[in-house]
C-alpha positions in Angstrom: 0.0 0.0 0.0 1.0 3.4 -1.0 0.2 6.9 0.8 -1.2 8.2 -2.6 -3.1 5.0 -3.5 -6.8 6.4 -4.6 -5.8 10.2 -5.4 -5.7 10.7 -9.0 -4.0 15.0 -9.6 -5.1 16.7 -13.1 -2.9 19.3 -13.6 -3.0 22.5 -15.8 0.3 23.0 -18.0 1.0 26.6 -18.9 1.4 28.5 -16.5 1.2 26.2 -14.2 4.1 23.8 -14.0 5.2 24.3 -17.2 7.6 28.0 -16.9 9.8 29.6 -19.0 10.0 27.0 -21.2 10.6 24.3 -18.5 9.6 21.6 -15.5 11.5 22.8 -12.5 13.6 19.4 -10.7 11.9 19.7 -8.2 8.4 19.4 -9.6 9.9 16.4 -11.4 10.6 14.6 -8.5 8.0 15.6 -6.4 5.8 13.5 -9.7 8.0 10.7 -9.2 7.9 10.2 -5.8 4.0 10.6 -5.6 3.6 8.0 -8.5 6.3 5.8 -7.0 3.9 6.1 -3.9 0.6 5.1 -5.7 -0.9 8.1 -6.9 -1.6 9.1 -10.4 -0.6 12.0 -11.9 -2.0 13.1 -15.7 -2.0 16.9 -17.5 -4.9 18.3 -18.3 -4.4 21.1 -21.4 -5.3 23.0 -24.1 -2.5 21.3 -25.7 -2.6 18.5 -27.9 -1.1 15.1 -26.3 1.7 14.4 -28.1 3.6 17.2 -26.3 3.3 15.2 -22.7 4.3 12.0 -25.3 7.2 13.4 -26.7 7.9 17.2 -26.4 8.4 19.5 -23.8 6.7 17.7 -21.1 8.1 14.2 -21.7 10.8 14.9 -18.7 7.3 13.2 -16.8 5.2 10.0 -17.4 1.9 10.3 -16.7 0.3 7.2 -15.4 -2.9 7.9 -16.5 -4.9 9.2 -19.7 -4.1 12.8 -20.8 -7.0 15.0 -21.2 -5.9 17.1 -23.9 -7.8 20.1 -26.0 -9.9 21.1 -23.0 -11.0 17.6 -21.7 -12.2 17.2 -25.6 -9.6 14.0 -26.3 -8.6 11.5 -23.4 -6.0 9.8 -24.6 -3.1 6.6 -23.7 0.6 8.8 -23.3 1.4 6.2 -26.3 -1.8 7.4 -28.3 -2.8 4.1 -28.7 -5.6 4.0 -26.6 -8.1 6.8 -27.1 -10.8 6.7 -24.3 -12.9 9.7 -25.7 -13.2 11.9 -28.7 -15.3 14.5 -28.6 -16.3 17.2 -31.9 -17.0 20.9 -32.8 -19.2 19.9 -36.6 -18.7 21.7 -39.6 -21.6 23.9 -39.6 -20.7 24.7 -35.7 -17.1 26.0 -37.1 -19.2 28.0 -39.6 -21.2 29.3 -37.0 -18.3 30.3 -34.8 -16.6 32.1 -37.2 -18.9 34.4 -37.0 -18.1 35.9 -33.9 -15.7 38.0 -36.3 -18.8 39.6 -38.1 -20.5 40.1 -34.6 -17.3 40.5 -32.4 -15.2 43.4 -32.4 -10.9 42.3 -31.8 -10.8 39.0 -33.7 -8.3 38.7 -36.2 -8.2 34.6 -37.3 -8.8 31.4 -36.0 -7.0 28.4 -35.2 -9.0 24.9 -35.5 -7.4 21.6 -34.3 -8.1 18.1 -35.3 -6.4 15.2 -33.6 -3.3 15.7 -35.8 -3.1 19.0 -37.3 -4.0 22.5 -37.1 -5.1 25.2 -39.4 -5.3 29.0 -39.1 -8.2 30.8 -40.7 -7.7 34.5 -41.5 -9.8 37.1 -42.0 -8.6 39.0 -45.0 -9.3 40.4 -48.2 -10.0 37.1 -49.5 -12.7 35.7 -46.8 -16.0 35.6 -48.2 -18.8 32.9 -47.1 -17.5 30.5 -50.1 -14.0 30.9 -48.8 -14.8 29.4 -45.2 -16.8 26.6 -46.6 -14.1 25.6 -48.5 -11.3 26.1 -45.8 -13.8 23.6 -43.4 -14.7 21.4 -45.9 -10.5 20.7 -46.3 -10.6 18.6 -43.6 -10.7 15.4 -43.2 -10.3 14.3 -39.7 -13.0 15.5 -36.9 -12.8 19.5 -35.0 -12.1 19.0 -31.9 -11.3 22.8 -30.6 -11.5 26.5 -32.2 -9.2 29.3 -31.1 -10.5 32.8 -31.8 -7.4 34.9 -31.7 -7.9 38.5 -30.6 -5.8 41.3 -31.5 -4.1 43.1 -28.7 -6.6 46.3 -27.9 -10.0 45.4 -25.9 -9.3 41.6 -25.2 -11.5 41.0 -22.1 -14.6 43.0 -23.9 -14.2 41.0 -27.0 -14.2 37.7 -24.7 -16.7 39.0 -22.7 -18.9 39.6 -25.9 -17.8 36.2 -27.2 -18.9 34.6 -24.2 -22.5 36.5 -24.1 -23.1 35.2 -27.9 -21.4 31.6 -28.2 -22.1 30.2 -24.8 -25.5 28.3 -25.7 -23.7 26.7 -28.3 -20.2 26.2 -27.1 -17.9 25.7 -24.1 -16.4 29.1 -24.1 -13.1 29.3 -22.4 -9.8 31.5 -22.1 -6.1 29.8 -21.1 -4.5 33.0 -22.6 -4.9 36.6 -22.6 -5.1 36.6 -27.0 -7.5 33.4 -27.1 -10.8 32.1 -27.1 -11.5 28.7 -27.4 -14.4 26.9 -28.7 -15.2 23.6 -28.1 -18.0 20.9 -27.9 -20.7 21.7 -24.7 -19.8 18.5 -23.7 -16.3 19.0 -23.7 -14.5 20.3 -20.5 -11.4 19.4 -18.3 -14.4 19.3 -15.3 -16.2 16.7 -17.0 -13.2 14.8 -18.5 -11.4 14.4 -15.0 -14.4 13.3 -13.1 -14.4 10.9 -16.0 -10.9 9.8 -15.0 -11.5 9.8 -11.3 -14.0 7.7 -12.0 -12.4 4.9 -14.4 -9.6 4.7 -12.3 -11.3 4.0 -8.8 -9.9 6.8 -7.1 -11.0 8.8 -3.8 -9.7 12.2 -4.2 -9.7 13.9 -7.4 -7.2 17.0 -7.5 -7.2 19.7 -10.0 -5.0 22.3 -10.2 -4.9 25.5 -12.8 -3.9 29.1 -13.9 -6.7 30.3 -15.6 -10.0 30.5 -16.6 -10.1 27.8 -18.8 -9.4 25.7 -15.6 -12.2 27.3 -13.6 -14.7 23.7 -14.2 -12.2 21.6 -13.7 -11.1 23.1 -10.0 -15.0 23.5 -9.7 -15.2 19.4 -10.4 -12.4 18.5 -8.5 -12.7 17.0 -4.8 -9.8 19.3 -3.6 -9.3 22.5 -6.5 -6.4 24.1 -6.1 -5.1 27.9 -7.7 -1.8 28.5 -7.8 -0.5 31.8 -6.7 -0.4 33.3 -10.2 -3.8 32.5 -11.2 -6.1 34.4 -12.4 -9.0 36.1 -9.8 -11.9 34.1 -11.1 -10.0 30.9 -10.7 -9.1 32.1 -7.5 -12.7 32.5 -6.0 -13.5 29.3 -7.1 -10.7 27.1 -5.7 -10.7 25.0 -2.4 -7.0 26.3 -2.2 -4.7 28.4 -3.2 -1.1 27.5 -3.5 2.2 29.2 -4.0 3.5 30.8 -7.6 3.7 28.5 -10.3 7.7 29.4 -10.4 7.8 28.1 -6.8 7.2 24.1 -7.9 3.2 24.6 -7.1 2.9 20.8 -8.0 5.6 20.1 -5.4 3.8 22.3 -2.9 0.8 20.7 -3.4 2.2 17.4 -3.0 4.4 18.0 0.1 0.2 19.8 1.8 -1.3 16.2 0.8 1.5 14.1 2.9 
């Protein structure tokens, strides 16, 4: 028997233990120790999967599904296994591309499938016929939009975004310059609750920087903010830990022993 057996942690990565381009040591081995000691430990992102697979994350091993693009994909570290998928249709990407008729600030828009992303821009050539052709280029399924904002006015345009889109979509923010779309189903909440619940575990906890982390601390049994998070993650959180630059992950870790 371990002292982390039954608590799974979801864990944000920008922002919150991933900083200036790096995973301090001592979050590292903070992750090992808790695994080594029966817990599981998994990212929860915006971020495609393959990053925590192979790229900049892959100095740590998650030892349970990632919950990539906003809870939207739940996903095997290998990508073998893929637990959930989850979709933004055609006609929905048509509609959200509307927020830059409607929304004042938006300058293109990034749309991710499992394996690739395109930009749409909004320029001299965008015209009805040119977005159906730019969605109708795909071949595998949406799974998240990115509205990207120009600098002025960011938090009216997502506040205007957000009064619009929310019936239809899962409108979220994970950086100052970006709104992202995805599924109503789709959330980190709902995917780790999901998780907690495949696994067996007791204590789900969810920790996160901003706003697009605000259902998933909301979901969690203990939600932790870390010190640089954002004020409306903040008032939602059981907890609030140190800065992100001080190993948050480690903190957190060191509070549950």
């Amino acid at each position: 028997m371990g002292k982390f057996d039954g608590y799974l942690i979801c864990s944000d990565f920008d922002g919150t233990i991933y900083i200036d381009k790096q995973i301090s040591e001592k979050n590292i081995k903070a992750i090992e120790y808790f695994q080594s000691e029966g817990g599981y430990f998994t990212f929860a992102s915006g971020r495609n999967y393959e990053i925590f697979a192979t790229g900049i994350a892959s100095v740590i091993t998650p030892n349970a599904p990632i919950l990539a693009y906003n809870g939207a994909f739940i996903v095997s570290i290998d990508g073998k296994n893929v637990y959930y998928q989850g979709e933004v249709t055609k006609e929905q990407m048509l509609h959200a591309f509307t927020a830059y008729d409607r929304c004042e600030g938006i300058k293109c828009f990034h749309v991710n499938t499992t394996d690739a992303v395109k930009v749409y821009t909004f320029d001299e050539k965008d015209s009805p016929e040119a977005r159906r052709e730019f969605v109708d280029s795909f071949d595998a399924p949406f799974v998240k939009m990115i509205a990207v904002m120009h600098d002025d006015h960011t938090d009216e345009t997502y506040a205007e975004v957000k009064k619009i889109f929310s019936p239809d979509f899962n409108i979220t923010r994970s950086w100052k310059f970006g709104i992202e779309f995805n599924s109503l189903s789709d959330s980190k909440g709902r995917a780790a609750r999901w998780l907690k619940e495949k696994l067996g575990c007791h204590t789900l906890i969810c920790v996160g920087d901003y706003d697009n982390d605000i259902d998933m601390v909301e979901a969690a049994d203990i939600g932790y903010a870390v010190g640089n998070a954002t004020d409306s993650l903040k008032a939602v959180a059981d907890r609030v830990t140190v800065n992100c630059k001080e190993s948050a992950i480690a903190k957190i870790i060191e509070d549950l022993m």
